[in-house]
N, C-alpha and C positions, 0 to 999 in steps of 0.2 A: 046113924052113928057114923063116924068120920072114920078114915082108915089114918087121918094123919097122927105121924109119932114123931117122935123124938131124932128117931134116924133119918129120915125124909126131910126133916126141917134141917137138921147138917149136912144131907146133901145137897140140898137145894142151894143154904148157905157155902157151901164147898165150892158149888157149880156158876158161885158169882152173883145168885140172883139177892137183889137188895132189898130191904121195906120188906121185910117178910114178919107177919104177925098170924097168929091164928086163922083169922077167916081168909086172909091172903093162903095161907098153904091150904085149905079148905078147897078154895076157889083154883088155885093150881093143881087138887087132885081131880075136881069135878070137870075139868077141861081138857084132863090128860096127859098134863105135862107130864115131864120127864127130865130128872138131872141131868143124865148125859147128854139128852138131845141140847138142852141148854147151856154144857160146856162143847159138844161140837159147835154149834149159832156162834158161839162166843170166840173160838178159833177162827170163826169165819169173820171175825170183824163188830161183831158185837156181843163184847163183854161187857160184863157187869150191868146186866137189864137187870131193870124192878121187875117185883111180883106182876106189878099193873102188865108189864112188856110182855111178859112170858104169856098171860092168860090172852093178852089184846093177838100174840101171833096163836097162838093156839086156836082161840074164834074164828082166824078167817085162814086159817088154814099154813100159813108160814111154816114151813120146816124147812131142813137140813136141806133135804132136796130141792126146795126152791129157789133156797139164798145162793147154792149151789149154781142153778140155773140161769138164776138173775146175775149172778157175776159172770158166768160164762157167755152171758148178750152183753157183756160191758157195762154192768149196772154195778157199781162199785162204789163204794163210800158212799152210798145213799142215806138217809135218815132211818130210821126205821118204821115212822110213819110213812114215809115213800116208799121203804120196802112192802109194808100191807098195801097201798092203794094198788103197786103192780097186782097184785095177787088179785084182790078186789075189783080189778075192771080187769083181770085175765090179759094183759097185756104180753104176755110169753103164752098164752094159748096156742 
């Protein structure tokens, strides 16, 4: 049984994120996401990610504190596929 409702899908919608359908917010519960951490990401420079973005940084690890990191080594207006590869080959390890 899914924990998603009604309120979770408006915040998520609230929090920017797009292409949101049933098994997308499914799939954003089973990976852990989080509205707010998705409207802080989004302060940071990447607003309005899809469902697909939110789950793809959730997989490899992406948060707050990373993007955080990565801009503080001068990694700035990166892609967001560029921002997972950093994470992905530990490049700030």
């Amino acid at each position: 049984r899914s924990g998603v409702t009604p309120e979770i899908a408006e915040q998520f919608k609230q929090a920017g994120v797009r292409e949101l359908n049933f098994d997308k917010l499914v799939s954003l519960e089973i990976h852990g996401a989080n509205p707010d951490t998705v409207k802080q990401i989004g302060a940071l420079g990447y607003p309005n990610l899809t469902a697909d973005d939110v789950i793809a940084m959730c997989i490899h690890g992406v948060d707050v504190d990373f993007v955080r990191k990565a801009q503080k080594h001068g990694f700035r207006d990166l892609s967001l596929d560029k921002l997972i590869k950093l994470k992905q080959y530990g490049i700030l390890d």
